[in-house]
N, C-alpha and C positions, 0 to 999 in steps of 0.2 A: 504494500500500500504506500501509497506517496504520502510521506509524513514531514516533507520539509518546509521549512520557515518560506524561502523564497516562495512567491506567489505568478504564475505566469502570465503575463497581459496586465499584469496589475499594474501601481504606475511605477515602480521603481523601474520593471521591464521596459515598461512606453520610454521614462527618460535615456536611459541605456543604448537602446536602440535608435533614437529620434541624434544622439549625440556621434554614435557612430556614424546614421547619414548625413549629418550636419558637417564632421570633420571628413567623410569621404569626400562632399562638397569641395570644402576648403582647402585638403592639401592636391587636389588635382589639379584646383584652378592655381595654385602658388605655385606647384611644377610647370606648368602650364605659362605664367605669366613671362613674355618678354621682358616686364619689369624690374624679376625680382632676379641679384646675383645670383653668378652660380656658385659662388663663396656660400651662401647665402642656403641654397638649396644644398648643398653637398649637407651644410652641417644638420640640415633638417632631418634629411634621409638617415643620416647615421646617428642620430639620437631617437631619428624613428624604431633603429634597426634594436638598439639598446633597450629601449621601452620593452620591445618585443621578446626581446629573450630574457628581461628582467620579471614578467609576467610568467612567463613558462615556468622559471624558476623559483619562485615564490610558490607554489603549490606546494610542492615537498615541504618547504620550510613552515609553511602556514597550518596546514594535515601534521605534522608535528608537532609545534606549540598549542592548537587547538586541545591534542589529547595528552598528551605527554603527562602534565601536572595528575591526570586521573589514571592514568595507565599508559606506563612505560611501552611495554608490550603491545599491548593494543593499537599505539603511536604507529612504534615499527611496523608492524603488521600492516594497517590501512596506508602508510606511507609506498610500503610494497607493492600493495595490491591496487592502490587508486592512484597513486599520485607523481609515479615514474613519469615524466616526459615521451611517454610511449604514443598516445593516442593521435589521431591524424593531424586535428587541429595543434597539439604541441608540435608534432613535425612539420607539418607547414608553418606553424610560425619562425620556428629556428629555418625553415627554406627562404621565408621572406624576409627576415631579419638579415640573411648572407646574401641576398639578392639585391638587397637595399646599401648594405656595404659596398658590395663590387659591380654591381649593376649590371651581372650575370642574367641572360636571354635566357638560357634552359631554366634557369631557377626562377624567375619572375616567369616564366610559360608554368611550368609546373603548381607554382605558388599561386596565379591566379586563377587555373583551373581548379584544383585543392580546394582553393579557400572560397569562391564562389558556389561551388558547385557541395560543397562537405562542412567548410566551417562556419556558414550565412545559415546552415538547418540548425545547428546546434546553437547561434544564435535568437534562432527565432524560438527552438526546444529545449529551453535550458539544462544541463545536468546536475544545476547548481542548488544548493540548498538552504545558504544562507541567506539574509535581507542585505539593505542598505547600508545596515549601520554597522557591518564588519568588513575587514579588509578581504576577506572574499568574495567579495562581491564583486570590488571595485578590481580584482585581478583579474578577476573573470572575462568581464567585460573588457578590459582594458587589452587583453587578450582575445578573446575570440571579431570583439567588434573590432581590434586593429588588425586583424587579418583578413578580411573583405578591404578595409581601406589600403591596405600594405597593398594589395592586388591592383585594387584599379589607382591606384598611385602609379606603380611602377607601369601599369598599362596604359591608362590614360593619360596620366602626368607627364610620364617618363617615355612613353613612346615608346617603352620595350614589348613591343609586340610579340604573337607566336608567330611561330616559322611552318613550313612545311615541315610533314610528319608529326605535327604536336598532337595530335589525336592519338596515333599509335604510341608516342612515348606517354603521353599519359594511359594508358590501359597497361602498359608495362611496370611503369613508376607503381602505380595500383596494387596491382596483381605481387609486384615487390613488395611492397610493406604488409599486405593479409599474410602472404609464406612467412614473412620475418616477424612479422607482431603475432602472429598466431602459434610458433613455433618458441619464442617468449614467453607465453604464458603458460603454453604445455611447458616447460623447463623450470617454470617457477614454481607452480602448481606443483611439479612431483619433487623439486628440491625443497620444499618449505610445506608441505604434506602436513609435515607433523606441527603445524600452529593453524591446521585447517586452513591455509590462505586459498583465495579462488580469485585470481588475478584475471580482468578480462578487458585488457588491454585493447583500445579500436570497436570496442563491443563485437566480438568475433566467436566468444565463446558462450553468449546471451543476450537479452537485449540490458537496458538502462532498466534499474527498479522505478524510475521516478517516466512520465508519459511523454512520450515523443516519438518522433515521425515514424521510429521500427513497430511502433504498434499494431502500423497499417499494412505492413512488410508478409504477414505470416509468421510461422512460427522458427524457430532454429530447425536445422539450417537453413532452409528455403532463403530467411528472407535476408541472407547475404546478397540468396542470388536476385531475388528482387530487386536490394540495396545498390547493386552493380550495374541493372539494369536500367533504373535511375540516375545512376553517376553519368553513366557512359551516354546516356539521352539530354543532360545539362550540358557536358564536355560540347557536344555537337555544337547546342547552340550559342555557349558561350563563344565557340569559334568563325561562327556565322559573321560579324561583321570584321573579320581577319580573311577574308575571302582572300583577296588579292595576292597577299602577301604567303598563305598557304598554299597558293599557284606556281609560287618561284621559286626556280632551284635555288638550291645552297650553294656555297661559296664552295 
């Protein structure tokens, strides 16, 4: 049963989200602007890029202190099982974060596909459980909404368009991380057995206990393959206004 503090739709979600499209807004047009230096911009992007992997890593740290004072054990435990950097949205953000450092094409191809098409559902389906008035919230957010914005920065802002074959390296890229985060969690699962941990890193080995989009998916396994069927039908059309540019050979 969903027994968390956070409320979805409520308005702490509305501000969350209304600020994410607000700052999409704003740093696309400041990329964007002939006005503003590229001194100026450089330092933007890479304080972007810091944000973003200061959030990723605040999980771990924050799942610790939360329980720690009440149980040591229990700390480690959920720290293992929830709060690794494992799940898609922490990997695309550490993609966009490196993408925003060196203004890497495959990595802004990848991180805007990712984070459109994978980390804007978990935006809209929180997995979040606390309110406003903790710092989980605001990492939350501060993470999953600046990764849609890290995307069309680098896309819109930044001009770093996809190339030819971005379609099949995203089903690749994909198809790479379920082998590797599901292969993770079976590893973790039999090496830490014995404190009952059930690690389910990417939601690969269940769905989320709190309600969102896999509800609608079917049950384990199917609705990976659902979930895939989905991904792979947003990737298209995120690609749709990159026509041109998906036309021309590579260097």
């Amino acid at each position: 049963m969903d027994t968390r503090v956070f409320e979805p739709f409520a308005l702490s979600h509305w501000v969350a989200l209304a600020a994410t499209a607000l700052a999409g807004v704003v740093l696309v047009r400041f990329m964007r602007s002939p006005a503003v230096a590229e001194a100026r911009k450089t330092r933007v992007r890479l304080g972007f890029g810091v944000i973003l992997l200061v959030a990723v890593g605040l999980d771990p740290i924050l799942t610790w202190f939360r329980y720690a004072g009440e149980d040591r054990q229990m700390a480690t435990s959920l720290v293992l099982e929830t709060a690794l950097p494992l799940y898609l949205c922490d990997v695309v953000s550490v993609i966009l974060a490196l993408a925003l450092f060196t203004r890497s094409q495959r990595l802004a191809e990848i991180g805007y596909l990712w984070g459109l098409a994978g980390t804007v559902q978990g935006l809209l389906t929180p997995t979040l459980y606390f309110g406003w008035n903790t710092l989980e919230y605001y990492a939350f957010f501060i993470q999953h909404g600046g990764v849609p914005v890290a995307a069309l920065t680098l896309v819109l802002g930044m001009r770093i368009v996809p190339e030819k074959g971005a379609f099949l390296r995203a089903l690749y890229w994909s198809w790479g991380y379920i082998v590797v985060v599901f292969s993770i969690n079976a590893a973790m699962n039999f090496l830490f057995r014995g404190i009952d941990l059930e690690a389910n890193y990417g939601f690969l080995n269940a769905k989320p206990e709190v309600g969102t989009l896999f509800d609608h998916m079917g049950p384990w396994p199917f609705y990976l393959l659902t979930l895939q069927a989905v991904a792979f039908s947003i990737y298209a059309l995120l690609l749709l206004p990159f026509r041109r540019e998906l036309r021309k050979e590579g260097p």
